[in-house]
N, C-alpha and C positions, 0 to 999 in steps of 0.2 A: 504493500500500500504506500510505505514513503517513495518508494521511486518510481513508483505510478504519482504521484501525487508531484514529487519533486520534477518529473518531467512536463509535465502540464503545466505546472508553473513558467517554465525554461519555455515551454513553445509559447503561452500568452504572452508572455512579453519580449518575445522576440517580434510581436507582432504590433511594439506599442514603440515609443521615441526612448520612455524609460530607461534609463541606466541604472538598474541594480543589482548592487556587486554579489556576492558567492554568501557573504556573512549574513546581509539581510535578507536573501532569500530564504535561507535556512531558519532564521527570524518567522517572516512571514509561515514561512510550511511549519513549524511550533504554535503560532499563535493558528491556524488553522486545528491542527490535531489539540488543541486547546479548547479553542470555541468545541469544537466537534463534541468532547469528553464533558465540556461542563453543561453542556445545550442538554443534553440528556435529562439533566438535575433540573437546569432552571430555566428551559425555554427560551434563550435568548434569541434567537433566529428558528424563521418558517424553514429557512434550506437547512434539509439532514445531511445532502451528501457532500462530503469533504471537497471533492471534485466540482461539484458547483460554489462552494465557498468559494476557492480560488477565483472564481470568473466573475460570481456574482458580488461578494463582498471583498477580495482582495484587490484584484484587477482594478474592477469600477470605482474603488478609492482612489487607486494609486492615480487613475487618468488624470483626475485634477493636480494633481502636481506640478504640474508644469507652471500653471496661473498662481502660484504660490509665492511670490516674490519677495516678500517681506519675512520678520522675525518671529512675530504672535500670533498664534492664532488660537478662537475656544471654539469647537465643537460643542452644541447646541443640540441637546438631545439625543446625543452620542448613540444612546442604544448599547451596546455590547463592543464599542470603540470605534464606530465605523461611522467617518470616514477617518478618523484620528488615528486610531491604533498604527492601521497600514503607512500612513504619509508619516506621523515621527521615526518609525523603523526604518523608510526609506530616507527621512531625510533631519538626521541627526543632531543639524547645526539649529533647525527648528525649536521653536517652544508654542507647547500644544496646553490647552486647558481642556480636557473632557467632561461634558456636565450632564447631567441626569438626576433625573429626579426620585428614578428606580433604588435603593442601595443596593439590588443582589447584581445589579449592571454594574456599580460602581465598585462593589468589591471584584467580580470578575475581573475589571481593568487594573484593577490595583494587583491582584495577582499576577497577574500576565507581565505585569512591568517589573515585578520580583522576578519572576521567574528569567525573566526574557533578557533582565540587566538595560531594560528602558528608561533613562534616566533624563528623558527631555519631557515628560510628561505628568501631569498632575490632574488625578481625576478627581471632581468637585461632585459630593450628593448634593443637590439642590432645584431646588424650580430657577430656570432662567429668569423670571421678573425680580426673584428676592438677590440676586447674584450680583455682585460689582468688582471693578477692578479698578484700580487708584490710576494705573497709569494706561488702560483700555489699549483696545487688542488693535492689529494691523490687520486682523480678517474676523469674520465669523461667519464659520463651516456651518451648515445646515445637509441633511440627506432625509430624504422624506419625512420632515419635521413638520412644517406647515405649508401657509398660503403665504403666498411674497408680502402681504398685506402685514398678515401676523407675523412675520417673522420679525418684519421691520415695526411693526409696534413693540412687540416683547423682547428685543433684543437693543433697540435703537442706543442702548445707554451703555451699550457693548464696546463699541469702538473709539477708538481715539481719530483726531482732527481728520485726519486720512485713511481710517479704516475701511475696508469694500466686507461686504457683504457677499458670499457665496452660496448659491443655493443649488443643491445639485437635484434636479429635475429629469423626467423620463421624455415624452413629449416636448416638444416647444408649447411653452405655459402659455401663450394670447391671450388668454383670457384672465390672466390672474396679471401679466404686465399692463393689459390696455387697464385695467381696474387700476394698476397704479399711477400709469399717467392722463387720466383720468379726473385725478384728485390736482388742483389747479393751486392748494393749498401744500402740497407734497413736499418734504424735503430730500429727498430722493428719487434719483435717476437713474435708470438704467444704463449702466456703461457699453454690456458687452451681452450677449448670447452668443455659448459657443458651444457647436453640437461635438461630444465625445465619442470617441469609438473605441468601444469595450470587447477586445476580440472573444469568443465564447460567450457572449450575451445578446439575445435577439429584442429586438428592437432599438429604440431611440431614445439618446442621453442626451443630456443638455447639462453645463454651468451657465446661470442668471449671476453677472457680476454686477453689483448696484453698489455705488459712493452718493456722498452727499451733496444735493443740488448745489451751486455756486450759491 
């Protein structure tokens, strides 16, 4: 199963820009046989099989990375660390806040970063509206969390003067952007939509990058 697994990994991203090296791979494929072994217990993820891990929640994290350009970033309803977990393993020099409001997600994370020697990451139990940061974030990650609407309502207090907003979406959202620019009162704008392609995952991905209006 590891080199059924470790080869799957090796062929997704050969099919992605990604470069990562031999250590976090090995990383990732842990933190997979990890989710795998505690999903059992505590239901953190619909996908059972390991082999779709890789595609559906490893891969389709790591895409965003590229649009990551900055220092801080907090993942906003993390879930079981996803999009967080994948992007700090791949990208070291990073600092990740993971929040939830679950504890048995949040101790999951907290293990994984024991176990795994993750030490760019810090997962917060909390509701994202009671949560702050003195010197606010350069992103905030979202993955099937909410409506562009709500995110940027319960998160707005998230970022610092320059922080973007990242919302990682299936479809092209239309209908949840025209509701934002829409609002003539808004103080955010949509910067960027840009479609992802997540090899081993059928259909359509999208990151909504939104900063704040001039």
């Amino acid at each position: 199963m590891k080199q059924s697994l470790a080869a799957t990994l090796t062929s997704l991203l050969a099919e992605t820009e990604l470069t990562i090296n031999a250590e976090q791979q090995q990383q990732l494929l842990a933190l997979v046989g990890l989710l795998d072994k505690w999903n059992k217990a505590y239901n953190l993820t619909s996908v059972r099989d390991p082999q779709q891990m890789l595609s559906r929640h490893i891969v389709d994290s790591l895409v965003v990375l590229p649009s990551l350009t900055a220092q801080r970033y907090i993942d906003v309803g993390t879930g079981p660390g996803l999009p967080g977990l994948p992007l700090a393993i791949a990208a070291p020099d990073k600092q990740f806040v993971l929040l939830d409001s679950l504890g048995k997600r949040i101790r999951f994370i907290r293990q994984i970063c024991h176990e795994l020697g993750i030490d760019n990451v810090s997962a917060v139990h909390a509701r994202v509206e009671d949560y702050t940061d003195p010197e606010g974030f350069d992103g905030v990650l979202s993955r099937a969390f909410a409506s562009l609407n709500d995110m940027l309502s319960w998160c707005s207090h998230l970022t610092n003067a320059d922080g973007r907003f990242f919302a990682l979406k299936g479809q092209y959202p239309e209908q949840e952007i025209a509701q934002l620019n829409a609002d003539p009162q808004s103080r955010w704008l949509v910067e960027q939509v840009k479609p992802l392609v997540v090899p081993g995952v059928i259909g359509e991905r999208h990151i909504v990058i939104i900063k704040a209006a001039a």
